[in-house]
py3Dmol code that shows the C-alpha trace and the ligand (Angstrom):
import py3Dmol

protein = """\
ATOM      1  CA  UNK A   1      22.854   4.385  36.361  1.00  0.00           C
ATOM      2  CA  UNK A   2      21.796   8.313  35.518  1.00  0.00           C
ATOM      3  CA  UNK A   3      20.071   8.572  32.305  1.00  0.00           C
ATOM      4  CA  UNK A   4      20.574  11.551  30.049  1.00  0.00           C
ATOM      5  CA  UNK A   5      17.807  14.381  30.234  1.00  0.00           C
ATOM      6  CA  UNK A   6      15.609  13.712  27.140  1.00  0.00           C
ATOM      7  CA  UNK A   7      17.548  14.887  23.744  1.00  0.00           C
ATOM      8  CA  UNK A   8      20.646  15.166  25.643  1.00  0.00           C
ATOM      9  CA  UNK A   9      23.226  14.213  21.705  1.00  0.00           C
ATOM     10  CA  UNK A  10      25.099  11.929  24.164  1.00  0.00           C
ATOM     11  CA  UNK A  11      22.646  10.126  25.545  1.00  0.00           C
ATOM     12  CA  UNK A  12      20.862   9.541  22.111  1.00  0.00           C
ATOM     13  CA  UNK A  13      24.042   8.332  21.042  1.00  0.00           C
ATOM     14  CA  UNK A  14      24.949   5.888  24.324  1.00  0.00           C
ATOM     15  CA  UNK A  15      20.865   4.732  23.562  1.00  0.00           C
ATOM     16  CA  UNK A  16      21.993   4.094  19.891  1.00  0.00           C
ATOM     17  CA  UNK A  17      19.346   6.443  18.879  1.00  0.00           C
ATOM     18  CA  UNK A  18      22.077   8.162  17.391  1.00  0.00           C
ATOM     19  CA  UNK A  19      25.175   6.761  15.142  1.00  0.00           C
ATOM     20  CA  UNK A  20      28.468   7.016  16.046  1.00  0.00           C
ATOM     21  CA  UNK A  21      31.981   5.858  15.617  1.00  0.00           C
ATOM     22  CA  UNK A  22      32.461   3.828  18.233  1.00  0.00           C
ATOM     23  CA  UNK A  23      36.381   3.054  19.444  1.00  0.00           C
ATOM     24  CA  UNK A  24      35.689   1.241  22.813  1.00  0.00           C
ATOM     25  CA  UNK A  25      33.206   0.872  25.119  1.00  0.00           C
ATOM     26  CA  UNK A  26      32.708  -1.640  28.625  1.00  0.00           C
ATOM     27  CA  UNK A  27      29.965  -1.418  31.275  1.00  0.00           C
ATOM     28  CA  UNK A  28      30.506   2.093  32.802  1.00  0.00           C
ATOM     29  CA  UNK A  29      32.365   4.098  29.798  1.00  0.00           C
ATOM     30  CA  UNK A  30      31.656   4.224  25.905  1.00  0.00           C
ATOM     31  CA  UNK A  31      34.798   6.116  23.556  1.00  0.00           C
ATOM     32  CA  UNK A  32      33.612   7.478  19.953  1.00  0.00           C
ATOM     33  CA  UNK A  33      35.089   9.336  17.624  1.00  0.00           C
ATOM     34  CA  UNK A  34      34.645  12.940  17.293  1.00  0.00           C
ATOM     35  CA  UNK A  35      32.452  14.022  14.571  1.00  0.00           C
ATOM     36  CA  UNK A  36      34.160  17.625  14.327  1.00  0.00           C
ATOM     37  CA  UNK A  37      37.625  16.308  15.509  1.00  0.00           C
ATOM     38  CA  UNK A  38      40.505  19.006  15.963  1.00  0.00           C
ATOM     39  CA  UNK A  39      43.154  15.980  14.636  1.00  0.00           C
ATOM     40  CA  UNK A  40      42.934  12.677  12.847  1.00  0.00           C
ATOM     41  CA  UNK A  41      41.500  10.422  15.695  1.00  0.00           C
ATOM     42  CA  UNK A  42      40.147  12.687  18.026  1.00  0.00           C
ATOM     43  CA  UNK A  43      37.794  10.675  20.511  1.00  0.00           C
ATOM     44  CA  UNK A  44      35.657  11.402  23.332  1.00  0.00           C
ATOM     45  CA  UNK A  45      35.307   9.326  26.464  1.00  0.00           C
ATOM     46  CA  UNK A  46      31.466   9.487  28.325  1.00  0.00           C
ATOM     47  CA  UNK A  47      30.491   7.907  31.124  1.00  0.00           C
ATOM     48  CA  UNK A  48      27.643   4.960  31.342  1.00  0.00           C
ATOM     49  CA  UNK A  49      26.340   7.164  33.949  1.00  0.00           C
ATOM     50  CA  UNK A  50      25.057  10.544  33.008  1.00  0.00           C
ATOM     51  CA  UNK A  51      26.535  13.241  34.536  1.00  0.00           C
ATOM     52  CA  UNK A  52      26.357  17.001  33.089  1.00  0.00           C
ATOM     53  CA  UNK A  53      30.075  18.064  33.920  1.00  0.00           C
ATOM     54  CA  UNK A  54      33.377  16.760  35.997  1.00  0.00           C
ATOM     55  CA  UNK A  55      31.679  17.888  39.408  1.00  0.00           C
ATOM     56  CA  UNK A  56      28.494  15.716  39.163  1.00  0.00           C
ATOM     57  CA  UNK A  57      30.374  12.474  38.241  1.00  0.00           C
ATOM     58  CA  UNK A  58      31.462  10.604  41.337  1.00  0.00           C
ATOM     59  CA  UNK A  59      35.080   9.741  41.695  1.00  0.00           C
ATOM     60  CA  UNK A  60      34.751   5.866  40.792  1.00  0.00           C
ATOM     61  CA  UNK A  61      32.927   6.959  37.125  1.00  0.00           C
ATOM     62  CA  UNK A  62      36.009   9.317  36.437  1.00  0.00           C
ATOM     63  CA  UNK A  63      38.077   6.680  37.499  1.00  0.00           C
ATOM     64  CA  UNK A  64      36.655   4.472  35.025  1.00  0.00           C
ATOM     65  CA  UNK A  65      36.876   7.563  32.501  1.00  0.00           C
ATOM     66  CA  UNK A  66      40.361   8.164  32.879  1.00  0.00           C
ATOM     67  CA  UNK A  67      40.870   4.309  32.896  1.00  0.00           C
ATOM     68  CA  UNK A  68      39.423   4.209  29.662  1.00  0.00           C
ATOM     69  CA  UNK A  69      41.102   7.401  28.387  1.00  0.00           C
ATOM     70  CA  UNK A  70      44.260   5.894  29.761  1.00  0.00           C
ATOM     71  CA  UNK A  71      43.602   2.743  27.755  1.00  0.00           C
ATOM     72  CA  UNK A  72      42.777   4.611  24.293  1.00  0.00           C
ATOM     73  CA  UNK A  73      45.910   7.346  24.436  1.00  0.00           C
ATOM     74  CA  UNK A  74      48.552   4.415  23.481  1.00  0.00           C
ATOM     75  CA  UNK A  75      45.978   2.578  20.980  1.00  0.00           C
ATOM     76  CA  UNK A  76      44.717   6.321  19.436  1.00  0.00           C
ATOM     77  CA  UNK A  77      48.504   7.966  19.517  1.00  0.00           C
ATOM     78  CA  UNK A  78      49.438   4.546  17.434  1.00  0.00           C
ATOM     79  CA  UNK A  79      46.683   4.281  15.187  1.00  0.00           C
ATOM     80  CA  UNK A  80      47.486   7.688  13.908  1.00  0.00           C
ATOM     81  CA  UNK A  81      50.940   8.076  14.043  1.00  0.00           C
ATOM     82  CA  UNK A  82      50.835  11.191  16.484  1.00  0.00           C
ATOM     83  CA  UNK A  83      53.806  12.337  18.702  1.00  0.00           C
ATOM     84  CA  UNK A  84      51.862  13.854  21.796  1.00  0.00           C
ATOM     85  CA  UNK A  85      48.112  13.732  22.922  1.00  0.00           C
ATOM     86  CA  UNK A  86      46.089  16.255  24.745  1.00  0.00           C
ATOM     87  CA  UNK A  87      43.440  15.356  27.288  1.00  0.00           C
ATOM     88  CA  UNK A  88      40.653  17.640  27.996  1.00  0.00           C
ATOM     89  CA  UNK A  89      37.637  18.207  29.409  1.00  0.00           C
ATOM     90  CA  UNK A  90      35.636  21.521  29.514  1.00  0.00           C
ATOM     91  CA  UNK A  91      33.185  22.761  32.324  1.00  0.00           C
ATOM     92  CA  UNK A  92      30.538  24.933  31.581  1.00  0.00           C
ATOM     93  CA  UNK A  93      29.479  27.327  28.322  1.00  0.00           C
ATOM     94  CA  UNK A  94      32.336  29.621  29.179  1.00  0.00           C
ATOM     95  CA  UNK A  95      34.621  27.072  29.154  1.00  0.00           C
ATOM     96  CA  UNK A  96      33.616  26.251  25.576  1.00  0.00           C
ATOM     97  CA  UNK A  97      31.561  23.235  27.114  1.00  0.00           C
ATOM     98  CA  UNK A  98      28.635  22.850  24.294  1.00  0.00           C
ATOM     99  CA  UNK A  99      27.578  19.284  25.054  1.00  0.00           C
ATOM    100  CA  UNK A 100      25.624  18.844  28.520  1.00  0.00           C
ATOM    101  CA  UNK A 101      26.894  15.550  28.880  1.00  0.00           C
ATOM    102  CA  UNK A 102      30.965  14.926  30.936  1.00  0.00           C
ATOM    103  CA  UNK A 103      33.572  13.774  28.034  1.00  0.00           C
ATOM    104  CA  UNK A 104      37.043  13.791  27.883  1.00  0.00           C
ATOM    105  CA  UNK A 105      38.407  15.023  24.637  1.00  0.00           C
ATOM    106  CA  UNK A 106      41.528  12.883  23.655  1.00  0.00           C
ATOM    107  CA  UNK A 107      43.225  14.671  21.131  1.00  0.00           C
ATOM    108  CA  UNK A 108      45.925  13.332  18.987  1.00  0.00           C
ATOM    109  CA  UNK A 109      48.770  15.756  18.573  1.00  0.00           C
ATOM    110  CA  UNK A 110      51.932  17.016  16.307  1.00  0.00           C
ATOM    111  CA  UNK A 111      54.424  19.669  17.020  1.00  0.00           C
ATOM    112  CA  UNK A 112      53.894  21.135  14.015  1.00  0.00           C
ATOM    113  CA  UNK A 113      49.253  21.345  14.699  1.00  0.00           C
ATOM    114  CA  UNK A 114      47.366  24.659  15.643  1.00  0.00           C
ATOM    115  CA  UNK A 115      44.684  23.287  17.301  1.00  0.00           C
ATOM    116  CA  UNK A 116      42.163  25.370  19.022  1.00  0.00           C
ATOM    117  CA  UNK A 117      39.431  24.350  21.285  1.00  0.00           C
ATOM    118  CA  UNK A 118      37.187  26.913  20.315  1.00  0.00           C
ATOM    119  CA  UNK A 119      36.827  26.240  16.432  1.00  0.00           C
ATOM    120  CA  UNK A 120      35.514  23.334  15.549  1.00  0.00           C
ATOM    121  CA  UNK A 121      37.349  21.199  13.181  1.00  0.00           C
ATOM    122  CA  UNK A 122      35.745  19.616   9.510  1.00  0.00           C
ATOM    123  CA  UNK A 123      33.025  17.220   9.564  1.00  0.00           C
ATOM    124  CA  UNK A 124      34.538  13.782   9.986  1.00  0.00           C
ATOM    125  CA  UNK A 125      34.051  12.025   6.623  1.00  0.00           C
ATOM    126  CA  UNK A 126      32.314   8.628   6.721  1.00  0.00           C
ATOM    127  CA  UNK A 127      35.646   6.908   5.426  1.00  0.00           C
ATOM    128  CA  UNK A 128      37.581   8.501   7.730  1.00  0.00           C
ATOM    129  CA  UNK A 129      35.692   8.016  10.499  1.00  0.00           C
ATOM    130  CA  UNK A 130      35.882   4.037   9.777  1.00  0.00           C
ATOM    131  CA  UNK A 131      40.004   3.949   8.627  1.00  0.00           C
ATOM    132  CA  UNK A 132      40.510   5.648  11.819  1.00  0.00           C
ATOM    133  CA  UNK A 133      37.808   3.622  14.042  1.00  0.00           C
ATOM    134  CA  UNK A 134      39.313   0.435  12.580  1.00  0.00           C
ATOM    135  CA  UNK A 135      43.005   1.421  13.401  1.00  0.00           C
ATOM    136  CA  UNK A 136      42.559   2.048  17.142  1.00  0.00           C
ATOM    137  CA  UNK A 137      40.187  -0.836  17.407  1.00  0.00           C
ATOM    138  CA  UNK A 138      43.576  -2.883  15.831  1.00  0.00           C
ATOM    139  CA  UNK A 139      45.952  -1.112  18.352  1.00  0.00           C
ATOM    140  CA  UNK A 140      43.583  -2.202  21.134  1.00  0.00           C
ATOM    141  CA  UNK A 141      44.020  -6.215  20.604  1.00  0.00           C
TER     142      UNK A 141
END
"""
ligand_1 = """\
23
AMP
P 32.725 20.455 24.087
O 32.739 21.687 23.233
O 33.892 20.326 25.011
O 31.379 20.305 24.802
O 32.861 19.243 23.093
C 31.788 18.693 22.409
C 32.364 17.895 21.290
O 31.370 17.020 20.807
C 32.823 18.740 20.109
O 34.211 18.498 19.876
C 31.955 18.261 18.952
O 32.653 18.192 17.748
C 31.532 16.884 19.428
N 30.273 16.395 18.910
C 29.093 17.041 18.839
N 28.137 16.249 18.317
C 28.728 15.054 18.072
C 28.282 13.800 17.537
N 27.010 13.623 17.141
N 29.165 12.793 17.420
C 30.462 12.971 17.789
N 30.936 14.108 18.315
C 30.093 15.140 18.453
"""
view = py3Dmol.view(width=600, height=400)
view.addModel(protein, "pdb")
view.setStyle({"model": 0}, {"cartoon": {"style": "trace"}})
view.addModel(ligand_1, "xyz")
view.setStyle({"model": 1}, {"stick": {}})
view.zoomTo()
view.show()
């Protein structure tokens, strides 16, 4: 298992040094919420095992990524009443990567949304963040 480099906000928050809204996690992937999400539920899916972007992750830990993400799309999409979802996952600063750490953005969507991955969305609000965590933690049983 790769650990994070030192202060790496991912790895503090797979450590638990850091709080988060955790939606699912097993031994190789952990899902949270998205602290600046771009729609209600917006998660993020990191692998166990560090890796900085898509190319440094071997294909069985984005296997278990997308397994996961596969998983949480259904349980998210319910939980919040969306129509569509968008999966994502940006390489590099120009990409609008800012987090050193691979994630795949699952992002609840509506027909009617303008969402743009380049602006960050509102702070999640600590109510929020547990209504929503609780909802796709009930769509998962
Ligand atoms: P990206 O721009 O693709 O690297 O995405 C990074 C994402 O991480 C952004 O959507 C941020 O809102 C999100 N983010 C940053 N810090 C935290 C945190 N402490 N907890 C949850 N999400 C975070």
């Amino acid at each position: 298992m790769r650990q994070a480099p030192e202060g790496n906000i991912f790895g503090r928050i797979l450590s638990g040094e850091l709080p988060s809204w955790e939606v699912y996690s097993d031994d190789q992937t952990y899902a949270f919420l998205d602290i600046f999400p771009q729609n209600p539920g917006h998660t993020l899916v990191i692998p166990r095992s560090y890796a900085e972007n898509i190319l440094e992750s071997s294909e069985a830990e984005l296997a278990a990524c997308l397994a996961t993400v596969r998983r949480l799309m259904p349980a998210i999409t319910e939980a919040v009443g969306a129509k569509g979802v968008t999966v994502l996952t940006n390489t590099g600063i120009a990409a609008g990567q800012t987090v050193p750490y691979l994630h795949f953005h699952i992002i609840p969507r509506s027909t009617s949304d303008s969402i743009s991955i380049y602006n960050p969305g509102e702070q999640l609000p600590d109510e929020e963040g547990r209504r929503i965590q609780g909802a796709i933690r009930n769509s998962l049983k």
